[in-house]
N, C-alpha and C positions, 0 to 999 in steps of 0.2 A: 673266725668271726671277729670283725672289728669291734672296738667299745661300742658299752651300749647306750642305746638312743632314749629318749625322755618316751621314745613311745614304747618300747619294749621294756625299760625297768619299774616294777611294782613290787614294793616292798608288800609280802605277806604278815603284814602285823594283825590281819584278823581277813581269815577267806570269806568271800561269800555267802552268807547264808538267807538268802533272801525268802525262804520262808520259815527263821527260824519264831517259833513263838507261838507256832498257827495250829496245835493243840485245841485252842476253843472252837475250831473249825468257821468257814465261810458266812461272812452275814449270820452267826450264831447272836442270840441275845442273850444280854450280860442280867444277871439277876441283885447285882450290888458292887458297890465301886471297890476298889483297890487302892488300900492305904500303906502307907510303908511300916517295916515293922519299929522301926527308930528314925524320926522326924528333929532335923538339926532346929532348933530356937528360932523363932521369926524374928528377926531382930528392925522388925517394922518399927517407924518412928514418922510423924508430921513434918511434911515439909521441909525442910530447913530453905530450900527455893522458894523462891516468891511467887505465888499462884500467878496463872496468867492474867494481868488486868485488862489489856486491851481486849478489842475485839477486829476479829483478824477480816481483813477484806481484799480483795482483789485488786484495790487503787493502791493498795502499800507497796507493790511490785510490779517491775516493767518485768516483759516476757522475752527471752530472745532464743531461737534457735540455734544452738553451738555446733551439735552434729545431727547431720538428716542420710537419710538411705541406711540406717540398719537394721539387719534383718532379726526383729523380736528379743530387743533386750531384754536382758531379766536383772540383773544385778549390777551397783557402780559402789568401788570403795574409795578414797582418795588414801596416799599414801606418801609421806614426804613429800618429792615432787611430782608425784604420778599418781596415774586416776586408773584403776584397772575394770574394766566392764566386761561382761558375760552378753550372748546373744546363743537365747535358747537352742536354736539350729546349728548353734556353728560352736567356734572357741573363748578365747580372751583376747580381748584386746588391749593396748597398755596407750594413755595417752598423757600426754604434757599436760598438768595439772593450770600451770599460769597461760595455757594455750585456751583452755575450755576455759577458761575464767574473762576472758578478752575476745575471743575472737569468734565468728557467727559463719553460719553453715556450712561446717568442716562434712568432710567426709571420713567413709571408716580407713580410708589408705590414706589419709591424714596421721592416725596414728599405728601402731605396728600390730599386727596380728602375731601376739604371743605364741599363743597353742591354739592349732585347728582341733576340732572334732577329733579327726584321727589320731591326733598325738592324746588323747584320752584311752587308756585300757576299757575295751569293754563296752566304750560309749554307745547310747542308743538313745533315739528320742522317741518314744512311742507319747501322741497325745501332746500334753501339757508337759512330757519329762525330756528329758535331755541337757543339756549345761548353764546350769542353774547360779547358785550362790556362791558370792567368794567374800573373800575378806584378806586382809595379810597380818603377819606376825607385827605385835605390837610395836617393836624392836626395827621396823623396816627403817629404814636401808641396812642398818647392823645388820640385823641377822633376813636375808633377800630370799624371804619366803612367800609366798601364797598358800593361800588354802580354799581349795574347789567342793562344790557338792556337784555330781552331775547322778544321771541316769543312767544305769548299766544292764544289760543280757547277758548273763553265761547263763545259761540252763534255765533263765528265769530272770522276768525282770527284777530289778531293786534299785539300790539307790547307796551312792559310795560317798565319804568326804577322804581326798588327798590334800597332800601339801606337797607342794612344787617348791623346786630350789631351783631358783633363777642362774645360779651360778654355776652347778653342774646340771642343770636340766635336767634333774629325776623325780618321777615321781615316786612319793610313799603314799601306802592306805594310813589313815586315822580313825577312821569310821567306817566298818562295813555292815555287811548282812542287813542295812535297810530296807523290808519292804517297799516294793513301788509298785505302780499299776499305768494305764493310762492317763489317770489323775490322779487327785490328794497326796502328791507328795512330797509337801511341804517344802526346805529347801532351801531356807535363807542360814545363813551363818553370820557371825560378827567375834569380835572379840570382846569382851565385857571388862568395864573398870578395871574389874577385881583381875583382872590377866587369861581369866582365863577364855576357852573358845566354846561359844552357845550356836547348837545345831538344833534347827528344830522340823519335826518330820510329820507328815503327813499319814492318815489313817488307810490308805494303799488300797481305798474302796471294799474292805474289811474291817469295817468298825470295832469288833471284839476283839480285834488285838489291841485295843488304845486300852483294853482296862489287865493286858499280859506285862508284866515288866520287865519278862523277860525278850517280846516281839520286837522292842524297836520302832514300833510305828504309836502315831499320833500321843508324840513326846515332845519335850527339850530336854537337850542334853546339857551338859554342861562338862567340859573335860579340861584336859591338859593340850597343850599344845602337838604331846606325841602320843596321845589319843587313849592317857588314862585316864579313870575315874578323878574328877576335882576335889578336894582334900574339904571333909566338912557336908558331902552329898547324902543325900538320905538313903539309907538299909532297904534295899525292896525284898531283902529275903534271896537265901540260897539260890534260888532261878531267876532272879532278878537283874536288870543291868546298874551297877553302880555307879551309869554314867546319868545317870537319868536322873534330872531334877524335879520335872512335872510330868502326868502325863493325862489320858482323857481328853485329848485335841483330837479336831476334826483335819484339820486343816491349815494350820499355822502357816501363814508365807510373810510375818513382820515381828519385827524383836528389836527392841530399842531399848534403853535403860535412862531414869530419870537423873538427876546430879548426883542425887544420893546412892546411886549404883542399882537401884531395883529396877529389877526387867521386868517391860510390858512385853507382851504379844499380841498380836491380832491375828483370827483366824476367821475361813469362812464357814457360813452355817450352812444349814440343809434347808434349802427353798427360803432363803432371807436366814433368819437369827443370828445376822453376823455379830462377834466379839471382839471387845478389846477387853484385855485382864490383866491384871497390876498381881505376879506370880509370889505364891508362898513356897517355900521351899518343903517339897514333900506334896506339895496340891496335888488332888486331882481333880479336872475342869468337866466331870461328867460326862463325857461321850462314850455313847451312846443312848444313854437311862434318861441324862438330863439336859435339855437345852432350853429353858427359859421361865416365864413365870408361870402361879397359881392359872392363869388364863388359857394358855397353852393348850391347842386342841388338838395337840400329838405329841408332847415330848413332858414328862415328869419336870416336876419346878425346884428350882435350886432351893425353892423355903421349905421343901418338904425331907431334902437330905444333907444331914447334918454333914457326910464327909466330901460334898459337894462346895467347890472356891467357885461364886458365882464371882461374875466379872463386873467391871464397872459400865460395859456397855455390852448389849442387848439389843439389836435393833428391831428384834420381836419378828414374826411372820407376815407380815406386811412390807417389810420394807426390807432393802437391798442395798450394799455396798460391795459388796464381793472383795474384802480388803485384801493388799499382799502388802507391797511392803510401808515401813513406817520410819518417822523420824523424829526423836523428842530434841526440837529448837529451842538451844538455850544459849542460842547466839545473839547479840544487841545490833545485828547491821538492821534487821528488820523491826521496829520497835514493837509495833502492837502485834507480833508473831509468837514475839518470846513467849517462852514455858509453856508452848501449846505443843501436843501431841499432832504429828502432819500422818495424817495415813491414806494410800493412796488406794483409788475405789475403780474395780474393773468394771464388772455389771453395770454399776453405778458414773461411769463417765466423771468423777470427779474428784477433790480432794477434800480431805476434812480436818480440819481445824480444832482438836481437843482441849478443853480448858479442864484441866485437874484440879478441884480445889477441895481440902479439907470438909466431909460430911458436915452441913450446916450451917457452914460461912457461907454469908453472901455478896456474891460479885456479879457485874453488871452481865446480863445474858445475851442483850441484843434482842437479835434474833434467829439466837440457837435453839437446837433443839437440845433440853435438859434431861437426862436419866437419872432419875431422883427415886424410882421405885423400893420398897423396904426389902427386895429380897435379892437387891442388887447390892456388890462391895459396899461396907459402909465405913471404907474409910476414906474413899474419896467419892466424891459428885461429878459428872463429865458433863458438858455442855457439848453440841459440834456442833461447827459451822461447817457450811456448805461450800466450796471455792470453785472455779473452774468450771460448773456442770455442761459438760458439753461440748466442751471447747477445745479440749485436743484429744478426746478419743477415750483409749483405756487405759488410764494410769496402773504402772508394774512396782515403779519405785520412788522414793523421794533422800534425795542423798544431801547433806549439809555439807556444801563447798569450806576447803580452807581461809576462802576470806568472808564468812559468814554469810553467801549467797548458796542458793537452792538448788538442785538439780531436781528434774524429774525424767523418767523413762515413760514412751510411750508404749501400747503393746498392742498397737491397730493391725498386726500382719498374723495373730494367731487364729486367725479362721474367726473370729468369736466378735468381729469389731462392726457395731450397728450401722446406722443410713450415716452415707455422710465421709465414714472413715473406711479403709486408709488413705491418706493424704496423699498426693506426690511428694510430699516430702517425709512421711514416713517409714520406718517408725524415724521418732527422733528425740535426743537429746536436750531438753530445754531447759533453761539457766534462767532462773529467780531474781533479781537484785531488787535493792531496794528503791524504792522511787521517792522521790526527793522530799516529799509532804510524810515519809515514813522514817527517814534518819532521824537520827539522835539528836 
């Protein structure tokens, strides 16, 4: 046997265990949430960023299509000089960073197809899962690594994070034994201020493992780069995983982190209650027990449990964003953008514009909609705007280009895309800039 190939080597740093956790049994209900047994200091603090003052509108940005014809992006990182993207059905693609930045409707053999499907161990895309989230080592180009989440089958589906070395082309596991199902498998990854790498996973259509700490599902992780525990992570107790920062998520597909290094995330709800939550270390975000307020005519209210982290937004049972991913803009090309939270809306056809500002203070709202309720976070206030509705389909992601212009991913080709979409041109790649009444 010749050397071996990036599709035959996987490092066993943790086999399999795709139902490991599943103890409280299927669809079982939880009778009280799950706290760790030692919770590291919140070291929450106001602002030191400038709350967003503007109010963000669609005239502050010209639109352009960079790349068209790909089949159901899910994930875009930039990297040095390279922009790496995921497309759920297939592999990675890798493309010239100052290329997407200048130039309008490339195609996917404009840039190089990294790794196909097949060169994944394991790979499977049942549903919504298949090759998902990536990100790269902080350190890129030094150190020419990636790091994939995708969808796997051995014996059962679940859900893997590798890291890929560009320069010997092997894979290693970082992350196994994730529950996965047809849906809720969360998926996004990034690397966070603090260095280290944030996974976050999806309730695998078994809710009662999101309150196991030992399952795996409907978490964020937080680890090392070679897929230990992050120095400083909360105790869940002897069956517990010590890579786990939060957990009680439904459905997490967005993680962004403010200046000051705090991760948001947004997940989707069950029949609307979508969130976005500004995370404690040690939280748990109530799922299954809890998803919204006093009002609530099926889900117990965050005011009524005390070890319940309600979030800063709520979209209650009437309304719909179906969010994945997100991006906290704290870049000056777009002026009235900055310090607003961008999360992008699938159900919902749109994108939305977050204004965080300290519980109390008052800044100009427009006409957003404000989440001000008392049983929501109170230590910050969300405003959203509404951007886009309609207008390119299903928004999957929203990525901050290196010259402070916008990306977003369309996801019109997953079965799920209303009257109207998919385009002939999609999915596709669209690039944000600022339009000329919006610089500086």
């Amino acid at each position: 046997m010749g050397a071996p190939t990036r599709r035959r080597v996987l490092a066993t740093t943790g086999g399999l265990v795709a139902l490991a956790g599943c103890l409280l049994g299927s669809n079982s209900a939880v009778d009280e949430l799950t706290v760790p047994e030692t919770t590291p200091d919140d070291d929450w603090a106001d602002p030191e960023w400038r709350p967003a003052a503007g109010v963000p509108s669609e005239d502050d940005v010209t639109t352009t299509t960079a790349v068209t014809g790909l089949e159901i992006p899910w994930d875009l990182v930039f990297a040095a000089d390279d922009a790496f993207l995921t497309e759920r059905d297939g592999g990675v693609r890798r493309f010239d960073a100052a290329t997407l930045a200048t130039d309008a409707e490339l195609s996917p053999d404009d840039g190089e197809l990294l790794l196909e499907a097949a060169d994944l161990p394991d790979r499977s895309a049942p549903g919504e899962g298949g090759t998902l989230g990536i990100t790269a080592h902080p350190e890129y180009p030094d150190r020419a690594e990636l790091f994939i989440y995708y969808t796997v089958a051995d014996g059962a589906v679940g859900n893997r994070v590798v890291s890929y070395d560009l320069e010997s082309e092997t894979l290693e596991a970082v992350l196994d034994g994730i529950p996965g199902a047809t849906t809720h498998n969360g998926g996004r990854i990034t690397f966070g201020p603090d260095g280290y790498l944030w996974v976050v996973t999806g309730d695998a259509e078994n809710p009662a493992l999101t309150q196991d700490p030992g399952a795996r599902a409907g978490a964020v992780f937080r680890l090392t780069p070679d897929g230990e525990p992050a120095s400083g992570n909360p105790d869940w107790g002897t069956d517990g995983d010590r890579r786990i920062y939060t957990l009680g998520h439904r459905n997490p597909q967005g993680i962004a982190f403010t200046p000051q290094g705090t991760p948001i995330v947004a997940e989707h709800g069950p029949s609307a209650r979508d969130e976005v939550s500004i995370l404690r270390p040690g939280g748990n975000y109530g799922w299954d027990l809890v998803r919204g307020g006093p009002d609530d005519p099926e889900y117990g209210s965050y005011a009524e449990y005390d070890d319940a982290m309600p979030p800063v937004v709520n979209t209650g049972p009437e309304t719909t964003w179906a969010p994945s991913g997100i991006a906290f803009y704290d870049g000056d090309a777009i002026v009235p953008w900055e310090n607003h939270v961008l999360v992008c809306g699938l159900g919902s056809n749109a994108l939305y514009a977050l204004k965080l500002v300290p519980d109390g203070a008052t800044l100009e709202d427009g006409d957003g909609v404000r989440y001000d309720a008392p049983w929501l976070d109170d230590r910050l206030t969300a405003t959203a705007y509404t951007l886009f509705e309609g207008e390119f389909g299903r928004l999957r992601h929203v990525e901050p280009g290196p010259d402070g212009s916008l990306y977003l991913l369309t996801s019109n080709r997953d079965g799920r895309a209303s009257a109207g979409f998919p385009t002939d041109e999609d999915d596709r790649l669209i690039r944000l800039e600022p339009a000329s009444s919006s610089a500086a």
